[in-house]
C-alpha positions in Angstrom: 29.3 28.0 44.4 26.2 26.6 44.5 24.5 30.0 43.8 26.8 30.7 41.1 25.5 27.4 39.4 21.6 27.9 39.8 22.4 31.8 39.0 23.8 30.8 36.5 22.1 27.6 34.8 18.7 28.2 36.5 17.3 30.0 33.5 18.4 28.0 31.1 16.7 25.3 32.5 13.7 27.6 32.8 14.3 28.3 29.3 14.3 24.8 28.1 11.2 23.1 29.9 9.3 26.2 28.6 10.3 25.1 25.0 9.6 21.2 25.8 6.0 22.8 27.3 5.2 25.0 24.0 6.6 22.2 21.7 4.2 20.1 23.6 1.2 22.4 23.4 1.7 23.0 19.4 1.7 19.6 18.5 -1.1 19.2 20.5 -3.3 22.2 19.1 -1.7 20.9 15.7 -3.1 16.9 16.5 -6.6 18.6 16.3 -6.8 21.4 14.0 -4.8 19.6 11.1 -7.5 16.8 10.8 -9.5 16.3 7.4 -13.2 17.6 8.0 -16.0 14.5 6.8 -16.1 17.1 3.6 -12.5 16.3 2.8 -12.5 12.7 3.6 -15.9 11.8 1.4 -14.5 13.7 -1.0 -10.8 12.0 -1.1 -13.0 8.7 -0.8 -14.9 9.2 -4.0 -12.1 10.5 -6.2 -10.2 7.1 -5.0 -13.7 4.8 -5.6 -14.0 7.4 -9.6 -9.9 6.1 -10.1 -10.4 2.4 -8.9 -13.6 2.0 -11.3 -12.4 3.6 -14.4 -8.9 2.5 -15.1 -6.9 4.0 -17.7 -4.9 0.6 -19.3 -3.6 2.8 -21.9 -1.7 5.9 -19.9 -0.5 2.9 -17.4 1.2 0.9 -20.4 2.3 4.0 -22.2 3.9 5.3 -19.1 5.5 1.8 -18.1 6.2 1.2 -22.2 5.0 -2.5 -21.9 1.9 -4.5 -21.8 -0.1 -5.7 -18.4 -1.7 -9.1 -18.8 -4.5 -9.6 -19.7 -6.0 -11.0 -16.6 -5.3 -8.1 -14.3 -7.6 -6.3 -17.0 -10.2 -8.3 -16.4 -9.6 -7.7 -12.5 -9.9 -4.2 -12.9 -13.4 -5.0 -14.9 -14.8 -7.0 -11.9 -16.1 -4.0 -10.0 -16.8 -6.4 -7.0 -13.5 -8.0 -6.9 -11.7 -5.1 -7.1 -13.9 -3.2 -4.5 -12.8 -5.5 -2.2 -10.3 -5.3 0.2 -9.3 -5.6 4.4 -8.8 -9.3 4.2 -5.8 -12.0 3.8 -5.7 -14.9 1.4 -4.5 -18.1 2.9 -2.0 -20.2 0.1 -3.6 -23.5 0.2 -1.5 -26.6 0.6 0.6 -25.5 3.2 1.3 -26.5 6.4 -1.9 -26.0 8.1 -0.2 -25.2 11.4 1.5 -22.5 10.2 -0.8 -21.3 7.1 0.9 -18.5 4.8 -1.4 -15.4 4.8 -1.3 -12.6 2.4 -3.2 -9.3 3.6 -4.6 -7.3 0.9 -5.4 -3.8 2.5 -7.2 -2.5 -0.7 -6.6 -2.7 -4.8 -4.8 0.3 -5.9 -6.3 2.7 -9.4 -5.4 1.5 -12.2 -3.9 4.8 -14.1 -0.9 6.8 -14.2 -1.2 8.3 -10.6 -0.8 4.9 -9.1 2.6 4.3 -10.5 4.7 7.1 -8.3 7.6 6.1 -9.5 6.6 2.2 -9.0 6.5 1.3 -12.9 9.9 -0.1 -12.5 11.4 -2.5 -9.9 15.1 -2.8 -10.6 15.7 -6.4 -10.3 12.1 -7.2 -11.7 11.8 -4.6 -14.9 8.3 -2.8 -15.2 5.2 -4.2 -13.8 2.3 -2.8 -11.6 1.6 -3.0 -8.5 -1.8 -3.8 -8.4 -2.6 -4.0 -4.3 -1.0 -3.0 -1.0 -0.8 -4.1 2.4 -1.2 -0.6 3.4 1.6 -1.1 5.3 4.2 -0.6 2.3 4.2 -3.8 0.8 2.7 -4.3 -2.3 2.0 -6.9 -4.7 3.3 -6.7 -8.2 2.9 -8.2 -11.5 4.9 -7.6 -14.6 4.1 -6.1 -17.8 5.6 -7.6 -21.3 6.6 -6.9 -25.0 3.0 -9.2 -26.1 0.4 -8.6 -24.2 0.4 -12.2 -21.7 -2.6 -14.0 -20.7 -1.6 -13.5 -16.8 1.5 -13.3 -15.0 2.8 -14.3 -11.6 2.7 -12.0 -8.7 5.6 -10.9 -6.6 5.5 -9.5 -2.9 7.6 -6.1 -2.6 8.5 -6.0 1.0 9.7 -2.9 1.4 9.3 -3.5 5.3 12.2 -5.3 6.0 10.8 -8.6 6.6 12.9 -10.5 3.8 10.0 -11.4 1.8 10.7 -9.0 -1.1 10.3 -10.5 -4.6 8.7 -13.4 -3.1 6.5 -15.5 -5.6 2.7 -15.2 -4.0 1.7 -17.0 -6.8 2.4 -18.4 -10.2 -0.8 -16.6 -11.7 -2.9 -13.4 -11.2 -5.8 -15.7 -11.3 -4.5 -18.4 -8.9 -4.0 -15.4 -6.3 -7.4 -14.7 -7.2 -8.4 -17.8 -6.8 -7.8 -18.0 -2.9 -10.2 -15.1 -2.3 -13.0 -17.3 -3.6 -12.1 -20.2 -2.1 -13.6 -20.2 1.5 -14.2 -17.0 4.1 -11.9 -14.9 3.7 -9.7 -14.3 7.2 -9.2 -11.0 8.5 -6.0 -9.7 9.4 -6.7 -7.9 12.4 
């Protein structure tokens, strides 16, 4: 009996650690071969840095069918500012045991390839979400009929955390306002 089962099952266990073994080996060969060359990367980098220095208001409002305030324009004017990124802004006035921090991973282009399919949160109406975590979260500010002077800015969580649609801040400019206001603290 014993023969019958290793006669019998004994290849196709052979069968199946050979499969696990070439699954193993592709993924490996395909870990290193499908890597971007320094070519692609400096060249991904500097069509990013040519979308986040030349912003394109109009095919962003046209696309979303409302006005962005006016202050995240003059965000995407500040070529330092919104260079910047790989740090958190601490709210101030909070508990400073257990200080709120907001990572900002970079600012995102300002032009119709940043939307993908963002333009529109259901419960919020249009906005644009101006800067990511770069861990899925983003943060979000609304567009308008009139174009408003600035607009308060809204965490989408979309990581599960139960922080979506948060208020970060009553104003573009007050969120702003924390990255000037001491070092900023990495989120390492």
């Amino acid at each position: 009996m014993e023969k019958l089962l290793l006669l019998a099952f004994g290849p196709l266990v052979v069968a199946a650690a050979l499969l696990v073994i070439a699954t193993g080996i592709r993924r490996f060969v395909l870990a290193f071969t499908s890597r971007p060359t320094p070519e692609q990367i400096k060249t991904a980098q500097e069509a990013y840095l040519s979308r986040l220095l030349n912003p394109q208001v109009a095919a962003v409002e046209r696309e979303i069918g409302k006005l962005l305030p006016e202050r995240l324009l003059q965000l995407y004017e500040d070529k330092s500012t919104i260079q910047s990124g790989g740090f958190s802004l601490e709210k101030p006035a909070q508990n400073r045991w257990r200080p709120q921090r907001w990572p900002v991973y970079c600012f995102e282009p300002l032009d119709a390839e940043a939307l993908n399919g963002w333009q529109y949160e259901h419960e919020l109406g249009p906005g644009f979400c101006f800067a990511t975590t770069g861990r899925g979260c983003w943060y979000w500010i609304a567009a308008s009929d009139e174009r408003a002077k600035d607009s308060r800015v809204i965490f989408l969580d979309y990581d599960g955390r139960g922080t979506h649609g948060e208020t970060v801040a009553d104003s573009l400019d007050e969120f702003l306002s924390w990255l000037k206001s001491g070092p900023a603290k990495s989120d390492d």
